[in-house]
C-alpha positions in Angstrom: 0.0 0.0 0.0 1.0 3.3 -0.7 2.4 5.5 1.9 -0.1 8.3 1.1 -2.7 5.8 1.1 -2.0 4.5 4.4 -1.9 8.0 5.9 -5.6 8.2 4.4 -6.8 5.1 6.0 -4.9 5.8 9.6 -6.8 9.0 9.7 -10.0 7.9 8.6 -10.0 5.4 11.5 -8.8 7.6 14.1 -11.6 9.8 13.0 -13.5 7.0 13.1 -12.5 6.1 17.0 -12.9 9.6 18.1 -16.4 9.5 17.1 -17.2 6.3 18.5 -15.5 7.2 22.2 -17.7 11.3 22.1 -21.1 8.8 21.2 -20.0 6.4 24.4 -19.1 9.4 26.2 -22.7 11.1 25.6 -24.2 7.9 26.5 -22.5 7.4 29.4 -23.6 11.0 30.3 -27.2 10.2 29.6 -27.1 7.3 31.4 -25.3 8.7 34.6 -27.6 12.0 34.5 -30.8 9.9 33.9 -29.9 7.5 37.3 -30.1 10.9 39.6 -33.2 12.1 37.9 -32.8 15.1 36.2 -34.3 15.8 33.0 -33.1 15.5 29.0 -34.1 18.9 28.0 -34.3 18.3 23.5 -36.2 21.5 22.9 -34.4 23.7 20.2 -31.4 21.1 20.3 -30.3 22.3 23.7 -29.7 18.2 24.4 -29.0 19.9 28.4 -30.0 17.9 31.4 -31.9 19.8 34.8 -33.0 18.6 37.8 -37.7 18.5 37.3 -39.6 21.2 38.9 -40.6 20.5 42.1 -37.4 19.2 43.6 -36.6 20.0 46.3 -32.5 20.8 47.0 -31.1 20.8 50.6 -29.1 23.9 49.8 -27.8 26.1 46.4 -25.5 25.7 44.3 -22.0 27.2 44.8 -22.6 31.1 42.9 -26.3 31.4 43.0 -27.2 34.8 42.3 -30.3 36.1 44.5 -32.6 38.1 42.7 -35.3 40.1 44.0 -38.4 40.4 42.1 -41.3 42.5 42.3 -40.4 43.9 45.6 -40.5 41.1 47.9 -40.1 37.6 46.1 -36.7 36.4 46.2 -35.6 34.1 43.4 -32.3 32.1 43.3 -30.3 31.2 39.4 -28.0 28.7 38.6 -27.2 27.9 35.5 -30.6 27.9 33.7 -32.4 26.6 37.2 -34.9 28.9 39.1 -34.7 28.2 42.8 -37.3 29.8 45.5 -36.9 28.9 49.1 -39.2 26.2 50.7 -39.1 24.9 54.3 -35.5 25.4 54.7 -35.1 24.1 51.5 -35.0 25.5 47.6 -37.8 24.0 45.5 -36.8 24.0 41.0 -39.6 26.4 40.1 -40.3 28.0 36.5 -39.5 32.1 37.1 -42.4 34.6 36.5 -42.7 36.6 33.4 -40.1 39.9 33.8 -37.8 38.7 35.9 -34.2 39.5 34.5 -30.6 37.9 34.9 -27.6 39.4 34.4 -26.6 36.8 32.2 -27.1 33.5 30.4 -26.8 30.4 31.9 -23.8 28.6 30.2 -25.8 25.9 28.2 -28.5 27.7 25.6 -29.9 28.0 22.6 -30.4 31.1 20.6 -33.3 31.6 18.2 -33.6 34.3 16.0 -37.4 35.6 15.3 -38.4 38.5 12.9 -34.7 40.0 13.2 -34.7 39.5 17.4 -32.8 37.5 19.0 -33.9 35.0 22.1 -32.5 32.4 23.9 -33.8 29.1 25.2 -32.9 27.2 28.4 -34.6 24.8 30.6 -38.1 25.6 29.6 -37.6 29.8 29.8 -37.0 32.1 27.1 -35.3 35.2 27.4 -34.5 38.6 25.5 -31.9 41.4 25.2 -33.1 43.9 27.6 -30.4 46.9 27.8 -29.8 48.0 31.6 -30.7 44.9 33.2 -28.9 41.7 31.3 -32.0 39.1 30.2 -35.3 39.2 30.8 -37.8 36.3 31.1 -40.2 36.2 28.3 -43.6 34.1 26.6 -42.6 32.0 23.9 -42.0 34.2 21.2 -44.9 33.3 18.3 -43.8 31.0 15.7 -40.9 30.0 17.4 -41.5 26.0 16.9 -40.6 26.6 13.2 -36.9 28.3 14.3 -33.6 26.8 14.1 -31.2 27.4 16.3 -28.3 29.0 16.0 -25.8 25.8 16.6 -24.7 26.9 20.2 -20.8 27.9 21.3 -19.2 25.4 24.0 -20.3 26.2 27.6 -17.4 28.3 29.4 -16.1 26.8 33.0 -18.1 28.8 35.6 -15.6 31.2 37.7 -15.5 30.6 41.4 -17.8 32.4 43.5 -16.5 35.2 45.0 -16.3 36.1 49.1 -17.7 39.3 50.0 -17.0 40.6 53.0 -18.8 44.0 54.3 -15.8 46.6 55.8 -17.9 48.6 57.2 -20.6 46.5 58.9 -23.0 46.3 56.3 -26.2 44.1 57.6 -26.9 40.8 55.4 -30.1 42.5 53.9 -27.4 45.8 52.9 -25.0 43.6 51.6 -27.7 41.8 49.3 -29.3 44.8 48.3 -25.9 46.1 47.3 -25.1 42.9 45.2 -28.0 43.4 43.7 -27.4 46.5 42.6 -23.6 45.7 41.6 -24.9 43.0 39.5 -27.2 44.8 37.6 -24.9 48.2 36.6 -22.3 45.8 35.7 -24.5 44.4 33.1 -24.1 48.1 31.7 -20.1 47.5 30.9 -18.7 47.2 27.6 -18.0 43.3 27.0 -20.3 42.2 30.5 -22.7 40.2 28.8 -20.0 38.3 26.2 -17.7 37.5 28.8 -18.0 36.4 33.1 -14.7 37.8 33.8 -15.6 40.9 32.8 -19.0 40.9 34.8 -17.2 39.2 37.8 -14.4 42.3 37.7 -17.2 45.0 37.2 -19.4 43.5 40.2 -15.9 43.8 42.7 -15.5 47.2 41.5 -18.8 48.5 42.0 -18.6 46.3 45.7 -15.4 47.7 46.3 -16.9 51.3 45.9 -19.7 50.4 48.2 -17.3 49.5 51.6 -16.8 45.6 50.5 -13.6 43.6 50.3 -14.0 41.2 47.5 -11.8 38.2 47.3 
């Protein structure tokens, strides 16, 4: 056989291995995710799993944000999950209509209707809205008939980080302030393409406010 010949076979069944070990791999995944009950999300080719509504979680996940809606309901997010307290616990909820996020959850899927943008996660679809990151929307109409945009890979989340009030700041202050922080740093150039850059902006604005950040 000729040597270029053999070069073409050798990669065609590496190419061919690789492929076979990614389709065990995603069925390994499936098959792990599937034994602690969470849930294939397919819709819009998200192929994402999440733990159902109604479960109940003994605590939150490590970099939670808390966001207050409508006054007085507090709503927990984590990477495309909605949280609400519940006996000491955090029950999988779906969030209400106009609740916004400062930014998407890792894992979505972006649909483009009449020119606009939205994105898809976990059940909840969410638009652009300037000032306060993503807002939680109805299904846009005619959506069904929408392909996705194929979707980037998920960037590794960035550690939470420790903020401790230097002035005394109350636990209701210091929330209100992170609050706040997390919302005008959804206003800086580059905040919503990239979680270093929200993370950095969110210290700042902290940092201005009497907190050490760390």
């Amino acid at each position: 056989m000729a040597p270029c010949l053999r070069l073409i076979v050798a990669l065609a069944l590496m190419a061919g291995l690789s492929q076979a070990a990614l389709a065990q791999e995603r069925r390994d995944r499936h098959e792990r995710d599937g034994r602690y009950g969470l849930v294939l999300d397919q819709r819009h080719h998200l192929d994402h799993y999440y733990p159902p509504r109604g479960y109940l979680a003994p605590g939150l996940p490590a970099g939670s944000l808390s966001i207050r809606f409508g006054g007085r309901d507090n709503y927990f997010f984590h990477g495309g999950v909605w949280f609400r307290p519940q006996g000491g616990r955090f029950m999988v909820v779906l969030p209400p209509m106009g609740i916004a996020v400062p930014m998407l959850p890792p894992a979505y899927a972006t649909l483009w209707i009449a020119g606009t943008p939205y994105y898809y996660a976990n059940g909840v679809y969410y638009a652009a809205a300037p000032g306060q990151g993503y807002v939680v929307v109805s299904p846009p109409q005619g959506v069904d008939a929408v392909q996705p945009v194929p979707a980037m890979p998920a960037p590794q989340p960035l550690p939470q980080p420790i903020v401790y009030p230097r002035n005394g700041q109350s636990a209701a202050q210091t929330e209100s302030d992170q609050q706040e922080c997390n919302r005008w740093a959804t206003t800086q150039a580059g905040a919503m393409a990239d979680a270093s850059v929200f993370q950095r902006a969110v210290s700042a604005c902290l940092d201005g406010r009497g907190y050490t950040v760390r």
